[in-house]
Each structure stands twice: as C-alpha cells, then as structure tokens.
C-alpha positions in Angstrom: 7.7 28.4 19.9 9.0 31.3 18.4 8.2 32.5 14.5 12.0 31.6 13.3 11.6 27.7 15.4 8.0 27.6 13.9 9.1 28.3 10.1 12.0 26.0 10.3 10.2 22.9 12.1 7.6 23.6 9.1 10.5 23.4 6.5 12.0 20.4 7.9 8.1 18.8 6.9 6.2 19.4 10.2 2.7 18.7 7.9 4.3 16.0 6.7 3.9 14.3 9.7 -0.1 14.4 9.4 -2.5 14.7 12.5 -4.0 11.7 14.2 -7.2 14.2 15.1 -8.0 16.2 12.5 -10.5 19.4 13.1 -12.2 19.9 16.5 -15.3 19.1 15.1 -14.3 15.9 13.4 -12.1 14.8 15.8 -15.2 14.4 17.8 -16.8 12.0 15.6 -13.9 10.0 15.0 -13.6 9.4 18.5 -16.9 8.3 18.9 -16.3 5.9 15.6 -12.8 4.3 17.3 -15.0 3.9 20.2 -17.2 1.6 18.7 -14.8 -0.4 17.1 -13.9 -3.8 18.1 -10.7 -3.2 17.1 -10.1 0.0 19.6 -8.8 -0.9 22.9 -6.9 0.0 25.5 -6.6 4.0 23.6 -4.8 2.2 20.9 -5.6 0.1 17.7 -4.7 -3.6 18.1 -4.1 -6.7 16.1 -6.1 -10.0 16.6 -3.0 -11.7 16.5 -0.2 -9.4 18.3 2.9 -8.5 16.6 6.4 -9.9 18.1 9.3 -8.4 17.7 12.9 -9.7 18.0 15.7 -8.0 19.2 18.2 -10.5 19.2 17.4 -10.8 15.2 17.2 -7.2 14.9 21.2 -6.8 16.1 22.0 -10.1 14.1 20.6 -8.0 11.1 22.7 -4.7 11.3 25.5 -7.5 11.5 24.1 -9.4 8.1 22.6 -6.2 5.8 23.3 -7.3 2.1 25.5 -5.7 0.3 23.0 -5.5 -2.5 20.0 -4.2 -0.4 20.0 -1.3 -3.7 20.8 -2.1 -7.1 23.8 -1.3 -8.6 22.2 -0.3 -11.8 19.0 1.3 -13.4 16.1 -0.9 -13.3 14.2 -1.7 -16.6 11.1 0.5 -16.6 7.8 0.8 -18.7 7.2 4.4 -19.4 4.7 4.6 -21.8 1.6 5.3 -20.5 -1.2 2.6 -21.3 -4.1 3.9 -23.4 -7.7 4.1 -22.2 -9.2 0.6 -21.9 -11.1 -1.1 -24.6 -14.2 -1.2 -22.8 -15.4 0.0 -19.0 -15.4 -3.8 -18.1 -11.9 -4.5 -18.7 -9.9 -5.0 -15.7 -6.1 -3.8 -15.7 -3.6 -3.4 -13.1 -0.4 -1.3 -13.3 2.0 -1.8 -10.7 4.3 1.4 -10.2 6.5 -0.1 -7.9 6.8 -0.9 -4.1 3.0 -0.3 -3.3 1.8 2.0 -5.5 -0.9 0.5 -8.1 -3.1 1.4 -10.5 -6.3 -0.3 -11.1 -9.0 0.1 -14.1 -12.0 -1.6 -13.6 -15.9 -0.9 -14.3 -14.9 2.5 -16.3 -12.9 3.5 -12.5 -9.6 4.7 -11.9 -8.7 3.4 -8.5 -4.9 4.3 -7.5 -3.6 1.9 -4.1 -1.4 4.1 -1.5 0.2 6.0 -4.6 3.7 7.5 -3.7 5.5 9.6 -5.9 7.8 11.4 -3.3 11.5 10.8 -4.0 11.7 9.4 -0.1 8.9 7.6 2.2 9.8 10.7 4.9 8.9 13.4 7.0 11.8 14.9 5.8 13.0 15.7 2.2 16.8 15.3 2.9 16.8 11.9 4.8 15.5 8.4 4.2 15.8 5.6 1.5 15.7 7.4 -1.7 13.8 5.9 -4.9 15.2 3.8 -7.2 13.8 5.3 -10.7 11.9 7.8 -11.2 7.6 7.6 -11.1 7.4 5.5 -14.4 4.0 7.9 -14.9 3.2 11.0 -14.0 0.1 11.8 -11.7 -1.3 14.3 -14.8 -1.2 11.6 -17.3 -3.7 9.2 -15.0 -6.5 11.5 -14.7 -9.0 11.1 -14.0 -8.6 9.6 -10.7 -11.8 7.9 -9.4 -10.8 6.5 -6.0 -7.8 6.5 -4.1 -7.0 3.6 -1.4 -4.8 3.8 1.3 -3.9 1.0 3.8 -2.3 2.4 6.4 -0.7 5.6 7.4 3.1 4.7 7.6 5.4 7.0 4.6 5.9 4.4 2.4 2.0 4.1 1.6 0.6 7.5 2.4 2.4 10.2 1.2 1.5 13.7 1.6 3.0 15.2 -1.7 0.9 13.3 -4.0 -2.3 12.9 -2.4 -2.1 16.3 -2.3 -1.3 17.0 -6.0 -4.1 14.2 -6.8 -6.7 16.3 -4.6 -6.0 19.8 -6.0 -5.7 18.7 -9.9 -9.4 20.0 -11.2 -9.2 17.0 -13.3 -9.7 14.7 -9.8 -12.6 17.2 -8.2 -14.6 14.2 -7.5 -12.0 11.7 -6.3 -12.7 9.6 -3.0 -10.4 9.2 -0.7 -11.1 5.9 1.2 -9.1 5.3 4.1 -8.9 3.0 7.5 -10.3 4.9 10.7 -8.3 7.5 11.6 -6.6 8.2 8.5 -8.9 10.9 7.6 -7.7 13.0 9.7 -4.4 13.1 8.2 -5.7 13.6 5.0 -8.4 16.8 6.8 -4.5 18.2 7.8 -3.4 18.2 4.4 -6.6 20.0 3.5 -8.2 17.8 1.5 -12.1 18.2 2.1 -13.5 15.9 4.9 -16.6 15.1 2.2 -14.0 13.6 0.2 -12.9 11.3 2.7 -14.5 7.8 3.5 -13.1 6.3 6.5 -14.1 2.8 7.3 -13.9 -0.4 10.0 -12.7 -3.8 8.9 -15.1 -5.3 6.8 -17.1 -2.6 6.1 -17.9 -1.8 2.6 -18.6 1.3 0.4 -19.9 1.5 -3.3 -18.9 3.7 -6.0 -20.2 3.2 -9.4 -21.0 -0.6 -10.1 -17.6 -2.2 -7.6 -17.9 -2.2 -4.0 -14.3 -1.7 -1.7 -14.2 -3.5 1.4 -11.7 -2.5 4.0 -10.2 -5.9 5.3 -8.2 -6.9 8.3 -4.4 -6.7 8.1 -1.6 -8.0 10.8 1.0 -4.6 11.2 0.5 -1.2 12.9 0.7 2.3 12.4 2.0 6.1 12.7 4.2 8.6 11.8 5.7 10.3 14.9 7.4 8.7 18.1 3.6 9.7 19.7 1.4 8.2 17.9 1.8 4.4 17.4 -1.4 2.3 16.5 -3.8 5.9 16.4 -4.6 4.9 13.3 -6.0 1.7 11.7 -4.3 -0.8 8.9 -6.3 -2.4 6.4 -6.2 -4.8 3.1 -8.4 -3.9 0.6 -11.1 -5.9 -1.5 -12.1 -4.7 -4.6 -15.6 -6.7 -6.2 -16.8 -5.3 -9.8 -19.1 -7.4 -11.8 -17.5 -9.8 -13.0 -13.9 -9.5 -10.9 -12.1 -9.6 -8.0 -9.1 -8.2 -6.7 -7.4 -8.2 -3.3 -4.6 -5.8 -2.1 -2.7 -7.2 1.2 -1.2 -3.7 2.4 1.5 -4.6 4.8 0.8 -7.3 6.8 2.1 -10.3 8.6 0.9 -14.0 8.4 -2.6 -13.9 9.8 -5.6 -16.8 10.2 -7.6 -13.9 8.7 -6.5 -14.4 5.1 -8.9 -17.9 4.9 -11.9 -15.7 6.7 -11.4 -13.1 3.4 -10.8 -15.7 1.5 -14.7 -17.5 2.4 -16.5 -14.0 2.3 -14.9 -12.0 -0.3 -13.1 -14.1 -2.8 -12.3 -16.0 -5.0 -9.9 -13.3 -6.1 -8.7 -13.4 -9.7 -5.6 -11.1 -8.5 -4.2 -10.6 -5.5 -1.7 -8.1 -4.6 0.7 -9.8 -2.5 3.3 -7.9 -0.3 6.8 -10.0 -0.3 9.6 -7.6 0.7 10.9 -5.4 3.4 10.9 -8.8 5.9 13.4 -9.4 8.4 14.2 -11.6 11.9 13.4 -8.0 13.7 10.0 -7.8 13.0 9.0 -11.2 12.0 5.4 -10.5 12.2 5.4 -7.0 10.6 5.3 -8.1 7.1 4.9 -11.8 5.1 8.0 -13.8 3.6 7.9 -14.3 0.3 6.8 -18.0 0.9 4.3 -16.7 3.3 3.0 -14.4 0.5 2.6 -17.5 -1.4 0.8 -19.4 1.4 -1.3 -16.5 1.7 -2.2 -16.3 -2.2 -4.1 -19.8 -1.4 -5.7 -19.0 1.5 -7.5 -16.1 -0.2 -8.2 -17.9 -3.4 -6.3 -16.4 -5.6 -6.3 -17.1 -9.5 -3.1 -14.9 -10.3 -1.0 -13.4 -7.9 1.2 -10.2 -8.5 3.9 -8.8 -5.9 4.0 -5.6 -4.6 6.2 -4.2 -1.6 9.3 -4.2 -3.6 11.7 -3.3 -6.5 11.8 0.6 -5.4 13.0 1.6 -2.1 15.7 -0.2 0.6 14.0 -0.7 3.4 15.4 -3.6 5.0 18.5 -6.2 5.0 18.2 -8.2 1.8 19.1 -8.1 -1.0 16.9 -6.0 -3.3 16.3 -9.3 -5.4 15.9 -11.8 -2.5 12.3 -11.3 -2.5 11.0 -12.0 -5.5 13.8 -14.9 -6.1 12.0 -16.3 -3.4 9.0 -15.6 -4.6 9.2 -17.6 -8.0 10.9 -20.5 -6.1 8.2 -20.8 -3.9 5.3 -20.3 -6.6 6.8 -22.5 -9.2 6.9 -25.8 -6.2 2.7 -24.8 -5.7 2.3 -23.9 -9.4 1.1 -20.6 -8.7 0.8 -18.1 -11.4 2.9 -15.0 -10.8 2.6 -11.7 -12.7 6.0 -9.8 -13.0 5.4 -6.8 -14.7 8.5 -4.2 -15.4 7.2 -1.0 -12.8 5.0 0.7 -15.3 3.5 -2.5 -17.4 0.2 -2.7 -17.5 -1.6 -6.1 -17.0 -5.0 -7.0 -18.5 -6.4 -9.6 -16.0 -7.8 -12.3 -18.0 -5.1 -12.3 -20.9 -2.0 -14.0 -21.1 0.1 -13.2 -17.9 3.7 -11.0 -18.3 5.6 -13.4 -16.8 9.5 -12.6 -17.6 12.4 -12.2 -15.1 13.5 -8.7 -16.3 15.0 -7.8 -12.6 17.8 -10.8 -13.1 20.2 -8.8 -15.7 20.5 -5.8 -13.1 23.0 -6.0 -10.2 
C-alpha cells in the first residue's frame, strides 16, 4: 500500500475499525482464552439460541420505513450535570441516550458502552447522525471508575470516547471490562492491556465493594465485513451491597433471561433494550413487549429503556418503541422509568415517570 493509499485509508477511520487480535503477544493468550470457552466454536462465537434472519421482512421494510424514523424537532434534554451523591451507598442511574449510561453506586462511577461520537461509524462523514448533542460532557463525569462494554458493534463501543476517557489523567485508574475479544480492540486504541479485564459469560470481577458479572446475551458481533462473531456479546450484572442492576446490551428474546434471573437477581433496575427492532432481524434485538416480558423473567423491580431516543437505526418511527413500551407495561403493571436523556434517577425514590417524548414530532 503505498504512503498516500495508507494516509488516506487512515483518514477515512482505518483505527476506527479496531483489531480482533490485538498485540502478538496477547493475541496469543486470547486465543488460548476463546479456546476454552464454551461459547467458541467452529472459529467463531455463537449463540445458544441461533439468530434468524428474514429476508423477505427485510425487503418488506425498505418498502414500509416510517417517515418519522428521526424527529422532526429537538428533543427535551437534561443538561445539568447531577451533583455528587449524598452518600457512597446511593444508587443513581443517568441515561444519556440510546445505550450510553451512567451508574453511581458504592462511591463508583461505572459508565455502560458510552458513545459520544456524533455517528456509530468507521467513518466520520457517513452513518445515522445524533439527535442532540452529549447532554454531559466526558470531563464533567470524572472520575470514571469502570467502564462496561457489551459488545463491539459502533453504536456501543466507540473509539473516540473511550479513548478521551483513557487518556484524561483524571481516569488513570479506570477499568475497562469487556467480553472476550474485545480487549483487543481497546490494546489497538492504545489503551494499556492492564487496564483491560476481558471476561466469559458468567464470570465475575470485583472492584471496590460491587461485583460485575458478564452475562449471556442473544446477538453477534464486529466491525468489518471479516470479522463477524470474533468477538463476544454480553449483558451485564451489577451487585453492590444492598442493589442490583442489570444492563441487557443488545439482545434478542432468550430462555437465558430466567437463568439470570435465578442466579443473579432480583434486580431493582433493569436496563432494558426496546428499539432498533425489525421483521429483518427478528432475533437481533427484543420488541418492546419482549423487553417487557424480559423485565419479569429477570425479576426486575423498576425497569428503564435504553436502545433508543438518539440515533435512526431502523424502520420505525423514532417513538414507536417506547409507545409500545408504556402500552405493554401499563397491561403487566410494570414500573417504567422515563427519564429526559441527561436525568438522573435515584433508585429507591420516587420514579420520573413523564411522557416528555410525546410533544416532539
């Protein structure tokens, strides 16, 4: 490749893209852990419960894309930055939209696959753009004591800000705890490989007085046309003292959810992924009502929605979801927190519960 090709593959966001290997020397030992996983197979990772996909729905959908997949006006969004917590056991949870959370519990910061990029992209000039700004800046949540990522697809692991969160003096003792494989992504970006905790579903690391268990998730993974399912997805479980939260990553209806339910729950939050669904991909990523279905499963006290109100990324409407979502809730009684992008929510008070999304077109 020649130095002018080189320079200009790197400028369209070649590092973007990651590696699936990572150094020589810790590619070896990542081999060896993929090896020994149950989940490995076949020089690919797999699902318990494959994934289907439809093509008949997926050109019935290019034929039926809402034409209010964005919204037509700005979104109402929290910008001021919540204070520092009453006391280390207080648990909080700000939801930044789509995926990105915050979470304050036992005196940590944990941030869930934070993106701040303006697209989920290799490339800076193509792709669903945001829909508002970051309601926070990275800056204003330091320190940043653990950073979760469920799988490696844009949307969820973005270069641009892990990057910024790794290099930020401020985060110099930040873990990075990621599904097998993912490291080596992260090792790309130069982030230091003692920084880095990948892990296996169900295995479990602790940090400070809450332990993080990587769970199973239905979906798949990569970031090229090469490397599908190199990587692994995950939920996460997070168990402090005296609470429990669950994050569902993207993830399709699975029998799994009861299993995490029984060993690691009951949950007094769960993060529940409800958009970006469609007749394409049916087993990709939960319906709304699935979500919901899901939510008891696990045991979940309070559920709040995540996977949507930032980026179009399918054929609904950008509301569809959590319309859905409330109609199916309010039939099971299920308590739904709907924060504005930016709220904070103290688990354990009263619950925001306000439909600020139905004013906007």
């Amino acid at each position: 490749m020649s130095t002018a090709v080189a320079s200009g593959w790197s400028a369209f966001g070649a590092n973007r893209f990651g590696s699936s290997t990572g150094t020589a020397a810790s590619s070896v030992q990542r081999a060896a852990r993929r090896a020994q996983s149950p989940q490995y197979r076949g020089g690919k990772f797999v699902n318990s419960d494959p994934l289907v996909d439809d093509m008949i729905g997926g050109v019935r959908g290019l034929f039926s894309r809402s034409a209010t997949s964005s919204p037509a006006e700005s979104l109402p969004v929290n910008t001021t930055v919540p204070g520092v917590p009453d006391n280390a056991k207080q648990f909080r949870v700000t939801w930044y939209g789509h995926s990105s959370v915050s979470v304050e519990v036992e005196g940590l910061r944990v941030l869930i696959d934070p993106m701040w990029s303006q697209r989920p992209s290799p490339f800076t000039w193509i792709g669903p753009e945001r829909w508002y700004a970051p309601p926070a800046t990275l800056p204003s949540m330091q320190p940043v004591d653990v950073v979760l990522i469920s799988h490696d697809h844009y949307d969820h692991l973005d270069q641009r800000t892990l990057v910024e969160i790794a290099v930020n003096p401020a985060n110099r003792h930040t873990r990075f705890l990621v599904p097998l494989g993912v490291g080596a992504h992260l090792e790309h970006w130069g982030i230091a490989v003692d920084r880095i905790t990948e892990l296996d579903w169900w295995e479990q690391v602790r940090i400070g007085e809450a332990t993080f268990t990587c769970a199973p998730a239905r979906h798949a993974s990569g970031r090229t046309l090469f490397d599908r399912d190199a990587t692994l997805w995950a939920g996460w479980a997070i168990a402090a003292t005296e609470q429990r939260l669950y994050y569902s990553g993207d993830t399709g209806m699975m029998p799994a959810f009861r299993e995490i339910g029984e060993k690691l729950g009951p949950f007094d939050v769960t993060l529940m992924q409800i958009g970006a669904y469609g007749d394409a991909w049916p087993d990709w990523h939960l319906t709304p009502e699935q979500a919901i279905t899901a939510h008891g499963m696990l045991r979940g006290r309070t559920l709040l929605p995540v996977h949507w109100g930032l980026f179009n990324l399918a054929y609904h409407s950008w509301r569809e979801p959590i319309d859905r979502l409330m109609t199916a809730g309010a039939a099971q009684r299920i308590t739904i927190a709907t924060p504005r992008p930016g709220e904070a929510v103290t688990i354990g008070d009263t619950v925001p519960i306000h439909a600020w999304w139905t004013g906007t077109r």
